[in-house]
PDB file of N, CA, C, O and CB in Angstrom:
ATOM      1  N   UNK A   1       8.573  -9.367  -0.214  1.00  0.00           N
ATOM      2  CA  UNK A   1       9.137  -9.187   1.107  1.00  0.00           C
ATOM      3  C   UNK A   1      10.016 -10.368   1.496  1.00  0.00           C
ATOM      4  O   UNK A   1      10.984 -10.247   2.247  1.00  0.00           O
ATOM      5  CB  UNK A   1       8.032  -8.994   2.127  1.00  0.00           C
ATOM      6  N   UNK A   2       9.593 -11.623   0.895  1.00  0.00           N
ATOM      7  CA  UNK A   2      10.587 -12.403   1.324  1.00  0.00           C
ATOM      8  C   UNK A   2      11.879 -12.330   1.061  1.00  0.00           C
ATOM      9  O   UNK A   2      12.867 -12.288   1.793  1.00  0.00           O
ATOM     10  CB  UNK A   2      10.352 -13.362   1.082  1.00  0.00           C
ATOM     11  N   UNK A   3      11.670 -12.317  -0.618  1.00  0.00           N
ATOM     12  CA  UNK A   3      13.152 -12.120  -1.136  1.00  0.00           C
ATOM     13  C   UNK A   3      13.956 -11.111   0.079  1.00  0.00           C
ATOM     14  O   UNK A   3      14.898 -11.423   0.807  1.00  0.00           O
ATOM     15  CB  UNK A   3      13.116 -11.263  -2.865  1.00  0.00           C
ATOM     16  N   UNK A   4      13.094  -9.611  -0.021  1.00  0.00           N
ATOM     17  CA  UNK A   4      14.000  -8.893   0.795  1.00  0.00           C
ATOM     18  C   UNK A   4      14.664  -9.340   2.327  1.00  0.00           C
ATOM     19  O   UNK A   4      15.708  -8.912   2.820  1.00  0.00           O
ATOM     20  CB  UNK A   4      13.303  -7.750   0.943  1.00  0.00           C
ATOM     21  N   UNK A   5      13.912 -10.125   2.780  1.00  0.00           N
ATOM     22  CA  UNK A   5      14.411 -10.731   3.686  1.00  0.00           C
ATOM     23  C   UNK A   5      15.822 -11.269   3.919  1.00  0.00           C
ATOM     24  O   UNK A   5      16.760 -10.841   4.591  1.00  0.00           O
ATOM     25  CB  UNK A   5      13.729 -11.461   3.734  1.00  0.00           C
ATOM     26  N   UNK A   6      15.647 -12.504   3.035  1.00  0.00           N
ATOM     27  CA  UNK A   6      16.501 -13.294   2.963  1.00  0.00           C
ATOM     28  C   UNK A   6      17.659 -12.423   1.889  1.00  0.00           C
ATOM     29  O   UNK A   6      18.657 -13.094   1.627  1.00  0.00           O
ATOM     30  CB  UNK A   6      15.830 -14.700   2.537  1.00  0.00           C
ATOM     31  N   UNK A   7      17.624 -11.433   1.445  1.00  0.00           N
ATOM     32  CA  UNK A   7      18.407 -10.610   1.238  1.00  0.00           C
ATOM     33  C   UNK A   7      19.555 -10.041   2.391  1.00  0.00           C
ATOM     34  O   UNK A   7      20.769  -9.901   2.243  1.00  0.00           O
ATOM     35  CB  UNK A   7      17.610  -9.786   0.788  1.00  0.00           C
ATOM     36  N   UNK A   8      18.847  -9.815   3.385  1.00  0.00           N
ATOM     37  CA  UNK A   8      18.852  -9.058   4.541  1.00  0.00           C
ATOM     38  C   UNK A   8      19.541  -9.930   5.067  1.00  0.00           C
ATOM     39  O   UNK A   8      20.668  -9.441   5.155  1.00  0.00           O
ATOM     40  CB  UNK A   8      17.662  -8.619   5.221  1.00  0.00           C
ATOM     41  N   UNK A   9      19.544 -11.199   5.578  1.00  0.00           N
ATOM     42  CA  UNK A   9      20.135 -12.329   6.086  1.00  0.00           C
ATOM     43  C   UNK A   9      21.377 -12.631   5.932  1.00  0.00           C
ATOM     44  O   UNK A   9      22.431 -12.534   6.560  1.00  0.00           O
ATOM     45  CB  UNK A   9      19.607 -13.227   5.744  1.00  0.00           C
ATOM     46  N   UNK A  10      20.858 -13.171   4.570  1.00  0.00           N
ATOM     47  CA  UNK A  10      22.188 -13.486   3.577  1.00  0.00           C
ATOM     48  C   UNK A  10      23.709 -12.292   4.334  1.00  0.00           C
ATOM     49  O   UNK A  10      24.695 -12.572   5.015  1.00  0.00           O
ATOM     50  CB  UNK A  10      21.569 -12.844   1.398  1.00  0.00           C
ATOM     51  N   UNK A  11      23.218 -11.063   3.797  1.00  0.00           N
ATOM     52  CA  UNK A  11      24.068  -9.951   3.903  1.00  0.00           C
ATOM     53  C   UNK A  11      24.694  -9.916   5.386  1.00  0.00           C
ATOM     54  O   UNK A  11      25.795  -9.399   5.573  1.00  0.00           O
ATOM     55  CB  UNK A  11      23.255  -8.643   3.549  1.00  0.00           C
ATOM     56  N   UNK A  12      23.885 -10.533   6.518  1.00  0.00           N
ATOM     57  CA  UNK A  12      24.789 -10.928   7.664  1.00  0.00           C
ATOM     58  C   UNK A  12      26.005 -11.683   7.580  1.00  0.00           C
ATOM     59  O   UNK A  12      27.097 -11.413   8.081  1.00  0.00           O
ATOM     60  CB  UNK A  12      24.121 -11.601   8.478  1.00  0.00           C
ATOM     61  N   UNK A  13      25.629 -12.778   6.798  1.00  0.00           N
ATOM     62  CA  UNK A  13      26.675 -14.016   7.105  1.00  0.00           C
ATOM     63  C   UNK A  13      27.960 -13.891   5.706  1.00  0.00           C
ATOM     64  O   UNK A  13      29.053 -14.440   5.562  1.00  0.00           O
ATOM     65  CB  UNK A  13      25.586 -15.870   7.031  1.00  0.00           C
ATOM     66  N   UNK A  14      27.351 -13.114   5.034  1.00  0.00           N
ATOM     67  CA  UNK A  14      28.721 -12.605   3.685  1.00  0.00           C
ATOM     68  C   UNK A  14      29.383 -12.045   3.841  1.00  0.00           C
ATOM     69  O   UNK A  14      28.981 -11.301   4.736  1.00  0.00           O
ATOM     70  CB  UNK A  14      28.655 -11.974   2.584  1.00  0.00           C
ATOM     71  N   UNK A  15      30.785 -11.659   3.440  1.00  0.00           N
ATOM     72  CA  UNK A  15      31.082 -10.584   3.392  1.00  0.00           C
ATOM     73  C   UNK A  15      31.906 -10.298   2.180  1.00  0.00           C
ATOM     74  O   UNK A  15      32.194 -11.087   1.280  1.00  0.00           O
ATOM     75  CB  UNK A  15      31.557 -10.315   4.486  1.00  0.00           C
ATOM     76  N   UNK A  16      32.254  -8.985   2.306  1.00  0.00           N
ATOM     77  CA  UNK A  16      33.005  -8.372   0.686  1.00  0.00           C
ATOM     78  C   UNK A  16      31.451  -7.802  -0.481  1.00  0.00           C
ATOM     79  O   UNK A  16      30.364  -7.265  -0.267  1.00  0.00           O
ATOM     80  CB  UNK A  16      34.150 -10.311  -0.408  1.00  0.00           C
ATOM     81  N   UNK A  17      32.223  -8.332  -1.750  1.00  0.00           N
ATOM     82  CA  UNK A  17      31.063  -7.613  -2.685  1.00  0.00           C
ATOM     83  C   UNK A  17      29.622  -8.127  -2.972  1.00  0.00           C
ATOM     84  O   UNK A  17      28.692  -7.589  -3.574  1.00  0.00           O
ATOM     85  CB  UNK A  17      31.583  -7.518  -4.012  1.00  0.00           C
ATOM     86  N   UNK A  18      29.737  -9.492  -2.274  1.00  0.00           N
ATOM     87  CA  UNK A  18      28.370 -10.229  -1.755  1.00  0.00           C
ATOM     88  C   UNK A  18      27.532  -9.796  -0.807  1.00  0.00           C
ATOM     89  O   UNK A  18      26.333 -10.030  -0.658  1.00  0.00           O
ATOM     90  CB  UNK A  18      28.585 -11.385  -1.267  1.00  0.00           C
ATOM     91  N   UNK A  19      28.258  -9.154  -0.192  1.00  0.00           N
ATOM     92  CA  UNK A  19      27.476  -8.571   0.985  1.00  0.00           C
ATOM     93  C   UNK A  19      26.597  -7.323   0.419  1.00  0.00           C
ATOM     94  O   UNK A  19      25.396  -7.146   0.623  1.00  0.00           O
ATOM     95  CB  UNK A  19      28.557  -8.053   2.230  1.00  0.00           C
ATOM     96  N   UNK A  20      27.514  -6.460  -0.376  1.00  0.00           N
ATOM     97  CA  UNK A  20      26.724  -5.250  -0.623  1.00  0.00           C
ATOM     98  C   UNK A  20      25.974  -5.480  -1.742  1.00  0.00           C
ATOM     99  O   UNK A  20      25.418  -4.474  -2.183  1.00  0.00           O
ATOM    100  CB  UNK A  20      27.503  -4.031  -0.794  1.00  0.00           C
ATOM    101  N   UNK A  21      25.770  -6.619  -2.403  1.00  0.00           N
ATOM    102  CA  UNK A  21      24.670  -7.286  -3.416  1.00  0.00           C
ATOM    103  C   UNK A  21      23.639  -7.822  -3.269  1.00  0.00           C
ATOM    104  O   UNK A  21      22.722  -7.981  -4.075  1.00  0.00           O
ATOM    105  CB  UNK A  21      24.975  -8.077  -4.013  1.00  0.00           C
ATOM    106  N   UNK A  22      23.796  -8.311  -1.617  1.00  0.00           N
ATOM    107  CA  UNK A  22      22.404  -8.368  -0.899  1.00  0.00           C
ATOM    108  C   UNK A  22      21.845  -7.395  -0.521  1.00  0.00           C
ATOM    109  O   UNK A  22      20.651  -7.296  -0.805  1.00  0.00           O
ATOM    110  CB  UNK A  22      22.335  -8.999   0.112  1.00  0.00           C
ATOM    111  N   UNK A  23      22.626  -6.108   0.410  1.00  0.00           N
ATOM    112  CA  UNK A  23      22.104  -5.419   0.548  1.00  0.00           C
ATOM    113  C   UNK A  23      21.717  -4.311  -0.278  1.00  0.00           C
ATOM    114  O   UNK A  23      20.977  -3.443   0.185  1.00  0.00           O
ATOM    115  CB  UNK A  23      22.437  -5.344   1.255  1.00  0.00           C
ATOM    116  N   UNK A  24      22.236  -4.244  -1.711  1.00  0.00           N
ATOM    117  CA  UNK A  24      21.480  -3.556  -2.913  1.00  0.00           C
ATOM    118  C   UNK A  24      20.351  -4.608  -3.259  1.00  0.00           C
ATOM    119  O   UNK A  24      19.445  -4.061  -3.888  1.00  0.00           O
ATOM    120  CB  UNK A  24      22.537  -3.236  -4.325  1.00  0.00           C
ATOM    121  N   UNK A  25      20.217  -5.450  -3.119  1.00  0.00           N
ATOM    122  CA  UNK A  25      18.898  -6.809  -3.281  1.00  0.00           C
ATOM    123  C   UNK A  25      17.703  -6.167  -2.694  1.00  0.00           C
ATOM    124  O   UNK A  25      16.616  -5.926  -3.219  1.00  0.00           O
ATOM    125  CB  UNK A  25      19.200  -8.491  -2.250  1.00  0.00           C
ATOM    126  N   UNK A  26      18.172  -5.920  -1.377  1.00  0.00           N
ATOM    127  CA  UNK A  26      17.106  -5.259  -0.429  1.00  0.00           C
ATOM    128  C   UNK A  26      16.536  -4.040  -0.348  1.00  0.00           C
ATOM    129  O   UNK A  26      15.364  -3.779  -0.079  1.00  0.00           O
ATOM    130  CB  UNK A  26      17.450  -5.278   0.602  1.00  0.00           C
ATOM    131  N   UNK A  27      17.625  -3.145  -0.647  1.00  0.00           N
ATOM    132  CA  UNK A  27      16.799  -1.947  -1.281  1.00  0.00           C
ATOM    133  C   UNK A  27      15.945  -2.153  -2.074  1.00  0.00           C
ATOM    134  O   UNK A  27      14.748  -2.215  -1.794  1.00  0.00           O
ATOM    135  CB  UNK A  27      17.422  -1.089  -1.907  1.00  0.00           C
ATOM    136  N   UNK A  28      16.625  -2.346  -3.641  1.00  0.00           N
ATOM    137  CA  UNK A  28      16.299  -1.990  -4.962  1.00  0.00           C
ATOM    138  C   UNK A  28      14.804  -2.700  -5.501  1.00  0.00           C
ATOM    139  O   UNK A  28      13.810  -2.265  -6.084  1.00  0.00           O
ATOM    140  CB  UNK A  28      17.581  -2.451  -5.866  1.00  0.00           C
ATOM    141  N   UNK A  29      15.220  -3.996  -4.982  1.00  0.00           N
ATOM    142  CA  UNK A  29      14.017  -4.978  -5.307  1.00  0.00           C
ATOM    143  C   UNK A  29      12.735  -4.747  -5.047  1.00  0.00           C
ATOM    144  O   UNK A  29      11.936  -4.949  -5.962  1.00  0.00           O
ATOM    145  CB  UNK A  29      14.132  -6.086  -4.737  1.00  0.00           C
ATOM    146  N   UNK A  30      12.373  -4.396  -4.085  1.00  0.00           N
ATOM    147  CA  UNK A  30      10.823  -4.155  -3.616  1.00  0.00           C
ATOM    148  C   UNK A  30      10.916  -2.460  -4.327  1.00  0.00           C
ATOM    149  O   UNK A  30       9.756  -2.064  -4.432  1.00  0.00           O
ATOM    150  CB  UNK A  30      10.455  -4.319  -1.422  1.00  0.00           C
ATOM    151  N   UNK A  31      11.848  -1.450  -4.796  1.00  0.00           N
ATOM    152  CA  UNK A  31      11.225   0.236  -5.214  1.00  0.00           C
ATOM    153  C   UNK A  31      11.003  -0.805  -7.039  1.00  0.00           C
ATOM    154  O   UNK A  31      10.039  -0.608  -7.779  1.00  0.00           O
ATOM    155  CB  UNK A  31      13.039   2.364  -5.061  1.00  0.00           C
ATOM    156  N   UNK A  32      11.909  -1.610  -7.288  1.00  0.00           N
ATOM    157  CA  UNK A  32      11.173  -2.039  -8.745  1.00  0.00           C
ATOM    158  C   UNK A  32       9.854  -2.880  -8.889  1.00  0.00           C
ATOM    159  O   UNK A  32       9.028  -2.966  -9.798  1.00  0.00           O
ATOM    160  CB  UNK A  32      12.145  -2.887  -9.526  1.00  0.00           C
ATOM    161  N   UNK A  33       9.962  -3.450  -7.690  1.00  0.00           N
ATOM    162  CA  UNK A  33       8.278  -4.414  -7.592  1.00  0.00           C
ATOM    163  C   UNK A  33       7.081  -3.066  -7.814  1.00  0.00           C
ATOM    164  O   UNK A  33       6.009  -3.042  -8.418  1.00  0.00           O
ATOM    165  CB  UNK A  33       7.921  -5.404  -5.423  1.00  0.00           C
ATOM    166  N   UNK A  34       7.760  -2.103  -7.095  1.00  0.00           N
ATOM    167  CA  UNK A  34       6.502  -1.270  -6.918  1.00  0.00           C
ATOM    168  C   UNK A  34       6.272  -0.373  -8.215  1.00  0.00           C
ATOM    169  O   UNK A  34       5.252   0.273  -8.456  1.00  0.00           O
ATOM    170  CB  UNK A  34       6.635  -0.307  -5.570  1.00  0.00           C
ATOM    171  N   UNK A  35       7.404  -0.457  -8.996  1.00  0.00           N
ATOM    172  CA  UNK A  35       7.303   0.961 -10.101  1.00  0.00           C
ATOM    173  C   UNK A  35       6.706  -0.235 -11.268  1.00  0.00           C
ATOM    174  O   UNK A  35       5.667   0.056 -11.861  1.00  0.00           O
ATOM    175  CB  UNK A  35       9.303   2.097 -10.662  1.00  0.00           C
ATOM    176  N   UNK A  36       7.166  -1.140 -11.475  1.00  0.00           N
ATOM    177  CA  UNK A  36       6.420  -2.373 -12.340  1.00  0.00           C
ATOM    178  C   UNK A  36       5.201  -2.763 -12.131  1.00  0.00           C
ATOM    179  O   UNK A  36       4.484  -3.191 -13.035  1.00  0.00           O
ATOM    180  CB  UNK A  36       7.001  -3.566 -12.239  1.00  0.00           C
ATOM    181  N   UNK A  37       4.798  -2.642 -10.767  1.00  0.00           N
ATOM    182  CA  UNK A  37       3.506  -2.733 -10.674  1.00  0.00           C
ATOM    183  C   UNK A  37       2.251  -1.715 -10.963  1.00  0.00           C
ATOM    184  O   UNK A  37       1.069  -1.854 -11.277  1.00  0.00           O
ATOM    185  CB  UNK A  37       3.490  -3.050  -9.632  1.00  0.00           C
ATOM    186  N   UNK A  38       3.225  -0.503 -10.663  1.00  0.00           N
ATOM    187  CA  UNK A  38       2.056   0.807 -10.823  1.00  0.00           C
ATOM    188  C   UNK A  38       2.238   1.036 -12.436  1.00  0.00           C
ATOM    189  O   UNK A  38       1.309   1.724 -12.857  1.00  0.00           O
ATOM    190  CB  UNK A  38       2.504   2.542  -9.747  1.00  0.00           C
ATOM    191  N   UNK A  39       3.221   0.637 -13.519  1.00  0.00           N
ATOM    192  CA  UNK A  39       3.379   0.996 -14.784  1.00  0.00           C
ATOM    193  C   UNK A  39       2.491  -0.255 -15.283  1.00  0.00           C
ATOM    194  O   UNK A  39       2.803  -1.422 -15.520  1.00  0.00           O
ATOM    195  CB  UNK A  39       4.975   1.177 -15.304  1.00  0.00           C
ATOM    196  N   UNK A  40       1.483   0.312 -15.338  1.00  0.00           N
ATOM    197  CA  UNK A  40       0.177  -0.023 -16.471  1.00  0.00           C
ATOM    198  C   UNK A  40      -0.494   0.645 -16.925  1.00  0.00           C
ATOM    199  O   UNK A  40      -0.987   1.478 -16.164  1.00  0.00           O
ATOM    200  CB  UNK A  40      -0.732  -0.670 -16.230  1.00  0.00           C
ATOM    201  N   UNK A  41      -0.931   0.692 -18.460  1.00  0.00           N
ATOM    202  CA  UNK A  41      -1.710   1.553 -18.659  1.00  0.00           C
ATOM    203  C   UNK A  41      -2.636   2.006 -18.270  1.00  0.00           C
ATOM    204  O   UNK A  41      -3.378   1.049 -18.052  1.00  0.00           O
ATOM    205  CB  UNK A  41      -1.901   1.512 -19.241  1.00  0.00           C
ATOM    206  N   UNK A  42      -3.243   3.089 -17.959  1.00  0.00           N
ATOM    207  CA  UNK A  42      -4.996   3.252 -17.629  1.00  0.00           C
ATOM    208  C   UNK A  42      -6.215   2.453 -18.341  1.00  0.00           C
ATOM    209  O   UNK A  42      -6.424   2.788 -19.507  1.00  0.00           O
ATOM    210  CB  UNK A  42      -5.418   4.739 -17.989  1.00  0.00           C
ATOM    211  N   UNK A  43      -6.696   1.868 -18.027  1.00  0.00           N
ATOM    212  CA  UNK A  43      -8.202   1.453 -18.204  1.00  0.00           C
ATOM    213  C   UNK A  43      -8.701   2.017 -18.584  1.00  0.00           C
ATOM    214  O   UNK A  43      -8.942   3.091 -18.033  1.00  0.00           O
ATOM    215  CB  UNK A  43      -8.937   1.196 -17.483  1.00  0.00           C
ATOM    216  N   UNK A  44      -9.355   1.612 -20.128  1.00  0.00           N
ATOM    217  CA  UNK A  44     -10.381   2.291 -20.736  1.00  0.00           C
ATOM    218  C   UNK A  44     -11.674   2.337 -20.074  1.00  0.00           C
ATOM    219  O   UNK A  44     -12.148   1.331 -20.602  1.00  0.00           O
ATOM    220  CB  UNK A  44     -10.543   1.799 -21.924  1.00  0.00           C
ATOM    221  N   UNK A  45     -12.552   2.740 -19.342  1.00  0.00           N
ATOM    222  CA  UNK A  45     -13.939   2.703 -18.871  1.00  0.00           C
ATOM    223  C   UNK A  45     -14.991   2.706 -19.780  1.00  0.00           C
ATOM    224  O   UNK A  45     -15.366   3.831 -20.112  1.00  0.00           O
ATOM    225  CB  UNK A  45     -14.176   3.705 -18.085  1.00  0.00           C
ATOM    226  N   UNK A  46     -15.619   1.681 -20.315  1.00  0.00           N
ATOM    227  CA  UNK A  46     -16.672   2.314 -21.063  1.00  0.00           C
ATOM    228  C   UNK A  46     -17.990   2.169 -20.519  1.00  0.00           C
ATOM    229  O   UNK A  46     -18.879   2.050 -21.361  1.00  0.00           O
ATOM    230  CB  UNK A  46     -16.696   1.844 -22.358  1.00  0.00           C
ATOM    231  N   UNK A  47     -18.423   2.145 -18.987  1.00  0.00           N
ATOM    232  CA  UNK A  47     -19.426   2.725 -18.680  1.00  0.00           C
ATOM    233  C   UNK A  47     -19.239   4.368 -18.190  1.00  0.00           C
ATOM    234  O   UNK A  47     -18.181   4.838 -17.770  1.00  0.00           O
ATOM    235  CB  UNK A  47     -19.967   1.846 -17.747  1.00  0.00           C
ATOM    236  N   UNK A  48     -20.283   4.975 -18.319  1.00  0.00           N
ATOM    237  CA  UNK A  48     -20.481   6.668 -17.845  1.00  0.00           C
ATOM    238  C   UNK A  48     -20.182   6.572 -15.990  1.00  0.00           C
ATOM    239  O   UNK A  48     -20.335   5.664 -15.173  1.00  0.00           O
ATOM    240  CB  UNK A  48     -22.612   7.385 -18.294  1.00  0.00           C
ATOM    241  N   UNK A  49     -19.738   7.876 -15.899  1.00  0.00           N
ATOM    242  CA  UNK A  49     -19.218   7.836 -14.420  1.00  0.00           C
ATOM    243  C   UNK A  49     -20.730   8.526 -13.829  1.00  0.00           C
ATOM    244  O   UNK A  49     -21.442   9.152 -14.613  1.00  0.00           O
ATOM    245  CB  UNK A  49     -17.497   8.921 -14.073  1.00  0.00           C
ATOM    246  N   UNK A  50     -21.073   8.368 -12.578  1.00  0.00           N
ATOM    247  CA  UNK A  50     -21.984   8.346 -11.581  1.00  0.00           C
ATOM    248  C   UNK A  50     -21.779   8.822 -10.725  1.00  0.00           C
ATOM    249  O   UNK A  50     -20.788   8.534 -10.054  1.00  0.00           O
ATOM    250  CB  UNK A  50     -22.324   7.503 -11.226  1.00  0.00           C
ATOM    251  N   UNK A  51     -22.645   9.767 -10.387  1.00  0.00           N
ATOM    252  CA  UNK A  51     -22.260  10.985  -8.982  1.00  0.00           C
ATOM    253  C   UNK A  51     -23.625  10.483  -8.382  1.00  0.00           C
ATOM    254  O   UNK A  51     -24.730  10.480  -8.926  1.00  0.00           O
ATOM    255  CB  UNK A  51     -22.140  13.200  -9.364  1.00  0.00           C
ATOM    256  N   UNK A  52     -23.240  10.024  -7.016  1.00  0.00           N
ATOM    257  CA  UNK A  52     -23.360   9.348  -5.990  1.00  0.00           C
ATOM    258  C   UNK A  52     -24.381  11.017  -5.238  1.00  0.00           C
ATOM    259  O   UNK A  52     -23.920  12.027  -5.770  1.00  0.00           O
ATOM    260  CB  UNK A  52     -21.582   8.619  -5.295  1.00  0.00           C
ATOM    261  N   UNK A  53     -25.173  11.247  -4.538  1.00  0.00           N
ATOM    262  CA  UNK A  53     -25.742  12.215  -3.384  1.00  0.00           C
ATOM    263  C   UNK A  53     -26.424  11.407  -2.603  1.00  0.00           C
ATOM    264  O   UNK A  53     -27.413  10.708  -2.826  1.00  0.00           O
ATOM    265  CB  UNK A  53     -26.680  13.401  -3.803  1.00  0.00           C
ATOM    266  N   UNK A  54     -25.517  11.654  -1.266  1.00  0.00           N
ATOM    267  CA  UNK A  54     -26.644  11.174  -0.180  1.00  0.00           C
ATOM    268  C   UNK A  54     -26.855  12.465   0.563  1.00  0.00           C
ATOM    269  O   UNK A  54     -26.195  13.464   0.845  1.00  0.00           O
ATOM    270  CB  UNK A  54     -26.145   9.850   0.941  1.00  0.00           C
ATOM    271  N   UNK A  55     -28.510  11.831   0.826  1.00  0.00           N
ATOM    272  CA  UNK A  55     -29.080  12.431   1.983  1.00  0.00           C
ATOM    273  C   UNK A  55     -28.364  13.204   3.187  1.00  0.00           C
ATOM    274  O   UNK A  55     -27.270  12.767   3.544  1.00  0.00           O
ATOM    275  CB  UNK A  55     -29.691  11.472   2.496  1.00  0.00           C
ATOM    276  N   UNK A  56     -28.926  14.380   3.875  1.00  0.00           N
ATOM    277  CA  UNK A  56     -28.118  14.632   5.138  1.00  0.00           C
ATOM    278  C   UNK A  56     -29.197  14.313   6.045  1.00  0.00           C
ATOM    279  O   UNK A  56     -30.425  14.299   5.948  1.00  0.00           O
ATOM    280  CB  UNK A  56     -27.445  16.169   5.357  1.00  0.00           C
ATOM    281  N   UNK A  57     -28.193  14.009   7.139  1.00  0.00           N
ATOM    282  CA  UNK A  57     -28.811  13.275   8.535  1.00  0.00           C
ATOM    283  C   UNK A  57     -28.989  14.217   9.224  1.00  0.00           C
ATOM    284  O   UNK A  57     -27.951  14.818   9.500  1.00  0.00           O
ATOM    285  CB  UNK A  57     -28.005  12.246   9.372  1.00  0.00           C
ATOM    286  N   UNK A  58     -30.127  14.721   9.739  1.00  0.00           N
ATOM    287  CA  UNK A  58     -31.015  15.507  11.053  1.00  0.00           C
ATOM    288  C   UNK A  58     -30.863  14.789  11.977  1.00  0.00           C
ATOM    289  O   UNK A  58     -31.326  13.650  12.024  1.00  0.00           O
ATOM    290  CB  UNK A  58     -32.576  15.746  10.998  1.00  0.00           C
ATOM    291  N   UNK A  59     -30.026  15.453  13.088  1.00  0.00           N
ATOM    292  CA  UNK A  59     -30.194  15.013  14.702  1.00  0.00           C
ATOM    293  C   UNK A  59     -30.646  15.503  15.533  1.00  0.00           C
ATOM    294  O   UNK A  59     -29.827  16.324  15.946  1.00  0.00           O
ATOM    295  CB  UNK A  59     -29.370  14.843  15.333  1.00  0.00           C
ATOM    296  N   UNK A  60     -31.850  15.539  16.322  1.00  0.00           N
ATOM    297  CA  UNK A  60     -32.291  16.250  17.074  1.00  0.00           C
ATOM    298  C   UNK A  60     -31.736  16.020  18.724  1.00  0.00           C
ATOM    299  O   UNK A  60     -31.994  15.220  19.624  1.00  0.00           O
ATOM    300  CB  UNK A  60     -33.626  16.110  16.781  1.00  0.00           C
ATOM    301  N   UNK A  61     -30.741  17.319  18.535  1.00  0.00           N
ATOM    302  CA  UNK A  61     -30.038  17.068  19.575  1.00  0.00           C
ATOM    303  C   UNK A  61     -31.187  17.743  20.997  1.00  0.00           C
ATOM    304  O   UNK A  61     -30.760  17.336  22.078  1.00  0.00           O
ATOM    305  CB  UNK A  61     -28.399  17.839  19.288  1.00  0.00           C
ATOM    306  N   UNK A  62     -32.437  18.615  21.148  1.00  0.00           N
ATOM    307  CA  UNK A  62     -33.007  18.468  22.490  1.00  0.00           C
ATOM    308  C   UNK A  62     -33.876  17.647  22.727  1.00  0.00           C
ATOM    309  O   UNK A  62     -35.016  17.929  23.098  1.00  0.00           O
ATOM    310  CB  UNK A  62     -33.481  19.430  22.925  1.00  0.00           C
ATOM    311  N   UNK A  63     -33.185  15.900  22.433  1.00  0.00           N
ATOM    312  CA  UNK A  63     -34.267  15.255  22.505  1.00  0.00           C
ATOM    313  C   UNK A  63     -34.375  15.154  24.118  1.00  0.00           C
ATOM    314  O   UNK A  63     -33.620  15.917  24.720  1.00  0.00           O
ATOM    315  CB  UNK A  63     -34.222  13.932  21.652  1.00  0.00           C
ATOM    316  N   UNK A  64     -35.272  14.254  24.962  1.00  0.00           N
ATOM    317  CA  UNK A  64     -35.607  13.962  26.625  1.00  0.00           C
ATOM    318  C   UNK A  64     -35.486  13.102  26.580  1.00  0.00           C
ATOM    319  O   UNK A  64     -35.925  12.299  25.757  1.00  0.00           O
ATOM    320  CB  UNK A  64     -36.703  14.154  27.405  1.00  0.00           C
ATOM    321  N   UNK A  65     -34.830  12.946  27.473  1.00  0.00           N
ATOM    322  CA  UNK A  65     -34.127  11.226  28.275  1.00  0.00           C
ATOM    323  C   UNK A  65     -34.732  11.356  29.469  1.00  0.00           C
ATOM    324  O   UNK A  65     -34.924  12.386  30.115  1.00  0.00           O
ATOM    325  CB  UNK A  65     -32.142  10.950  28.637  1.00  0.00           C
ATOM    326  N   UNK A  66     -35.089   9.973  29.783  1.00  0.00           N
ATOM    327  CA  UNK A  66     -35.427   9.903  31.257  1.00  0.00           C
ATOM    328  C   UNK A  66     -34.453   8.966  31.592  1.00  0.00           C
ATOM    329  O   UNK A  66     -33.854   8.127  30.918  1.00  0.00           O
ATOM    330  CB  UNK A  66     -36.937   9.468  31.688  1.00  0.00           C
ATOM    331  N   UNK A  67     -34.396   9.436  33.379  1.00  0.00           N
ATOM    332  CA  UNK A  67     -33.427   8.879  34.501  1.00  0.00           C
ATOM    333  C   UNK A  67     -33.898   7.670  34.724  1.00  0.00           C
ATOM    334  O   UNK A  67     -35.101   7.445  34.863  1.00  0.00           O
ATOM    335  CB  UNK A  67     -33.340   9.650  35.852  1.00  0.00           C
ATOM    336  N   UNK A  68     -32.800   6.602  34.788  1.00  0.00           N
ATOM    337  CA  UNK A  68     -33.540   5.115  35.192  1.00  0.00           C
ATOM    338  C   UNK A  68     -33.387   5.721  36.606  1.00  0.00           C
ATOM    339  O   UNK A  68     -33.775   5.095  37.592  1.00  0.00           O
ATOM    340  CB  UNK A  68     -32.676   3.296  34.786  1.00  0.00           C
TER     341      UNK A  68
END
């Protein structure tokens, strides 16, 4: 995010083909942070997967309240 920032900045005070090199900076940069980050292989697991059951909760909704 910083970079993109100061991408963003930059692209105020430039102008011409500098300008639109920041502001392709600012796009592009953070959709490749994100596709580089999610491109990893899957994880081998070698423990067994575990199915979780919980309990269901009973509410006894006619319970008696008394009036302070």
């Amino acid at each position: 995010m910083t970079i993109r920032v100061v991408c963003i900045v930059s692209a105020i005070f430039v102008e011409g083909w500098l300008m639109w090199l920041c502001f392709a900076g600012a796009i592009f940069l953070p959709y490749f942070a994100v596709v580089i980050a999610n491109a990893q292989a899957p994880k081998s697991s070698t423990m067994n997967p575990v199915t979780v059951v919980a309990k269901p909760i009973s509410v006894d909704l006619g319970a008696q309240f008394k009036k302070p």
